[in-house]
TILUM-873566 format. One record per residue (C-alpha): residue in three letters; x, y, z. Coordinates in steps of 0.5 Angstrom, whole numbers, plus 500, padded with zeros to 3 digits. Layout:
N
ALAXYZ/...
***
This chain:
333
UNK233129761/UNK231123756/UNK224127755/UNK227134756/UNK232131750/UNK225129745/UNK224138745/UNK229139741/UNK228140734/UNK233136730/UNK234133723/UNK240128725/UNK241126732/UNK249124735/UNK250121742/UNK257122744/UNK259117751/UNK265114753/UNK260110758/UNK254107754/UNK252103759/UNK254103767/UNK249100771/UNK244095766/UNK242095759/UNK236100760/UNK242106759/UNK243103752/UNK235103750/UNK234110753/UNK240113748/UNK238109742/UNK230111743/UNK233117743/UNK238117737/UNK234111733/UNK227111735/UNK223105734/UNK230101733/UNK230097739/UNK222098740/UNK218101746/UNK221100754/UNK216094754/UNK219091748/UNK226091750/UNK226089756/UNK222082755/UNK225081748/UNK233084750/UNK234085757/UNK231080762/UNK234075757/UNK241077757/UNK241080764/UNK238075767/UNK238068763/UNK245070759/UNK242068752/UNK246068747/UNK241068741/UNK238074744/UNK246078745/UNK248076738/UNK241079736/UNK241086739/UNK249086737/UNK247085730/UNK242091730/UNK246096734/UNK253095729/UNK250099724/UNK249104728/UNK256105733/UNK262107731/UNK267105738/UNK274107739/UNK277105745/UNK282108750/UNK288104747/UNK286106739/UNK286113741/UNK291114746/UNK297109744/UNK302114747/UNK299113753/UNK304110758/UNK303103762/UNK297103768/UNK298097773/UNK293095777/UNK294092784/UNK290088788/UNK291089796/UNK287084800/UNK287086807/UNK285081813/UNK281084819/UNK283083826/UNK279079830/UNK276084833/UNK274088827/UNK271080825/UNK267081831/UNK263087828/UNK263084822/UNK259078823/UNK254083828/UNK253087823/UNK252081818/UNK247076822/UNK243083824/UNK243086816/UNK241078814/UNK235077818/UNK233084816/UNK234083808/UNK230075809/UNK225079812/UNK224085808/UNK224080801/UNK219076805/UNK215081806/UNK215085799/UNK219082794/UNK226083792/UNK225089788/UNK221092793/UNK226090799/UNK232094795/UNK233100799/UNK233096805/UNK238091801/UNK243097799/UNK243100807/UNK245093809/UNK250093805/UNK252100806/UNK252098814/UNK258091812/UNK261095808/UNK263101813/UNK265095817/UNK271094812/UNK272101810/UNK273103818/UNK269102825/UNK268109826/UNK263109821/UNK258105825/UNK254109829/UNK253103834/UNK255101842/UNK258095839/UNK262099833/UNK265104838/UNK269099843/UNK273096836/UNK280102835/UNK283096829/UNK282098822/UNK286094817/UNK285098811/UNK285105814/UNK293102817/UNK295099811/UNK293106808/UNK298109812/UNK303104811/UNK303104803/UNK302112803/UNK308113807/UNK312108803/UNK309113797/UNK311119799/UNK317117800/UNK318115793/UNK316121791/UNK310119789/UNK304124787/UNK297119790/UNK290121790/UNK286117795/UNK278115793/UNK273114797/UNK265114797/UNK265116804/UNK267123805/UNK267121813/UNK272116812/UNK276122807/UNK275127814/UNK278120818/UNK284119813/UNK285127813/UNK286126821/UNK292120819/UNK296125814/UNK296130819/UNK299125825/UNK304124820/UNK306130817/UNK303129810/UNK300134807/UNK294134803/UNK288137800/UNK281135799/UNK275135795/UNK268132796/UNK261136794/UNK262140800/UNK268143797/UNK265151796/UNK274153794/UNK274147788/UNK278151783/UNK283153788/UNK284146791/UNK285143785/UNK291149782/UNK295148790/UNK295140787/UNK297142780/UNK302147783/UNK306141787/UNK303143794/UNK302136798/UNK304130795/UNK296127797/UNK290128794/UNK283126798/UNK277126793/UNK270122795/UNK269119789/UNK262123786/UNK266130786/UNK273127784/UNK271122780/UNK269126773/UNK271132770/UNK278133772/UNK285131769/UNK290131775/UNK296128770/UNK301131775/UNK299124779/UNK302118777/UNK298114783/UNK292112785/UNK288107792/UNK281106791/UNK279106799/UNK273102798/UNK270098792/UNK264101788/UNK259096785/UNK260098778/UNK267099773/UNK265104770/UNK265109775/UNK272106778/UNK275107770/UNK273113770/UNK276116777/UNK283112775/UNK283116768/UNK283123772/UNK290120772/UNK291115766/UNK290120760/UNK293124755/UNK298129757/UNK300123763/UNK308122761/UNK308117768/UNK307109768/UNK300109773/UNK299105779/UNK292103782/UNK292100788/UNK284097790/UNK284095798/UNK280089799/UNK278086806/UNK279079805/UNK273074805/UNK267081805/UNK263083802/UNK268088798/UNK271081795/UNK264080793/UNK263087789/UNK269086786/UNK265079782/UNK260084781/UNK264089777/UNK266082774/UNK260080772/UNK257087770/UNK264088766/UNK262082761/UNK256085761/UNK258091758/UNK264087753/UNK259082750/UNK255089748/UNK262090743/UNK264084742/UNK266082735/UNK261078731/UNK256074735/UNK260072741/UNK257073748/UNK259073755/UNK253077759/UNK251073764/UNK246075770/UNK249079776/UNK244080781/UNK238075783/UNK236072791/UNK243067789/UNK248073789/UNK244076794/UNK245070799/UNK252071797/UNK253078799/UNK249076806/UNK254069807/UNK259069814/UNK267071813/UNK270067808/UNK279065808/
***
């Protein structure tokens, strides 16, 4: 898309984004080479002088010096400056701790996955283990989310889940109040799992993942006031989409980067939404999903320091062999 954007012929160029930047600073070079070219030098340059020393090292002389050189050229509104009619979004933390059974799988699947992820960084380096890294981590956070997910022997003789029945308590509770929720999940099998659970229940839903062929229907039965729960994975359901006639929203699982879950907490938290919102994160206690969220911490201040005012800093590296021993270490709490 960058060299497909080069083609067009233009006098003047304008990059409109809510989210400049999601996963590293190279999103921000890609679109200011495009709009400014030249401003933050060549891929090469930027990266030695800008992103390796804010991303990895935390430099502040080098923050400030990429915020002075980027102000002239941006003009920011926030959500609250445009939106202040918006009603209040609170956030809710939901530590959920494992039982002793589910603990048991955890730890299987971590001391298994860490040996690997050891050995595969031994052998190749860092960067070159990174797919072996995210499988590993895909693997402990499946454990948290639902044992069902882990095709293994092991994973099929565990039937507790903590987070799957502190969904059911809390949607119970929910739908009672009266309340309109949408549930977001990254795995469209744990969506299809706690479809099965509503079903049990007597709550009525709808879903949408990518595979959802009818997705304008789907959406016009939820805003009609068709079923008080709506299961959405968080790729298809997380852009795109107003859903103002909810007032709640649970994120199943946590996703490594912020952006992406403000974005599916605004499909509720934006204009035309006349309801305080409420955002539920379920967390299992002392896992890697506690992890993530000190990643998005990290990630978020690397984001903030690019808008800061002045000169101030507060990037800081969020990923190196330190945080990756940190995501591999046993259950904590």
């Amino acid at each position: 898309m960058a060299k497909a954007l080069r083609d067009i012929p233009a006098k003047g160029r304008l990059a409109l984004t809510g989210t400049p930047m999601e996963n590293s600073l190279q999103d921000l070079w890609t679109l200011f080479d495009w709009v400014v070219p030249g401003l933050l030098g060549d891929r090469k340059t930027f990266q030695a002088l800008f992103r390796t020393p804010i991303e990895k090292q935390g430099d502040r002389a080098a923050q400030a010096r990429l915020n002075r050189r980027l102000r002239p050229f941006m003009l920011r509104r926030t959500k609250e400056e445009v939106a202040g009619e918006l009603p209040p979004r609170t956030e809710i933390l939901d530590s959920v701790d494992l039982p002793k059974a589910q603990q048991a799988l955890y730890e299987t699947v971590r001391s298994a996955m860490d040996t690997r992820v050891r050995e595969a960084v031994a052998a190749r380096g860092l960067g070159a283990a990174r797919i072996t890294i995210l499988d590993a981590l895909l693997k402990l956070r499946q454990v948290c989310c639902d044992p069902a997910l882990v095709k293994t022997e092991a994973a099929r003789s565990v039937t507790d889940s903590a987070k799957r029945t502190r969904l059911r308590e809390l949607l119970l509770e929910l739908v009672a109040e009266g309340r309109r929720v949408l549930v977001f999940s990254q795995f469209v099998e744990m969506l299809r799992l706690i479809s099965s659970d509503l079903d049990a229940l007597g709550i009525a839903h709808l879903s949408l993942t990518g595979q959802t062929t009818n997705r304008a229907e789907v959406l016009q039965e939820f805003a009609e006031g068709t079923a008080p729960v709506f299961l959405l994975s968080l790729k298809a359901g997380g852009v795109g989409l107003t859903l103002t006639e909810a007032d709640t929203v649970i994120l199943y699982d946590p996703w490594w980067n912020p952006a992406v879950e403000r974005q599916a907490m605004d499909r509720v938290h934006r204009i035309g939404q006349d309801k305080p919102v409420f955002v539920h994160r379920l967390v299992a206690s002392g896992t890697v999903e506690e992890k993530i969220l000190q990643l998005q911490a990290k990630k978020q201040a690397l984001a903030d320091a690019l808008f800061a005012e002045g000169d101030d800093d507060r990037g800081a590296a969020f990923f190196d062999e330190a945080t990756l021993a940190d995501l591999f270490a046993p259950l904590t709490g």
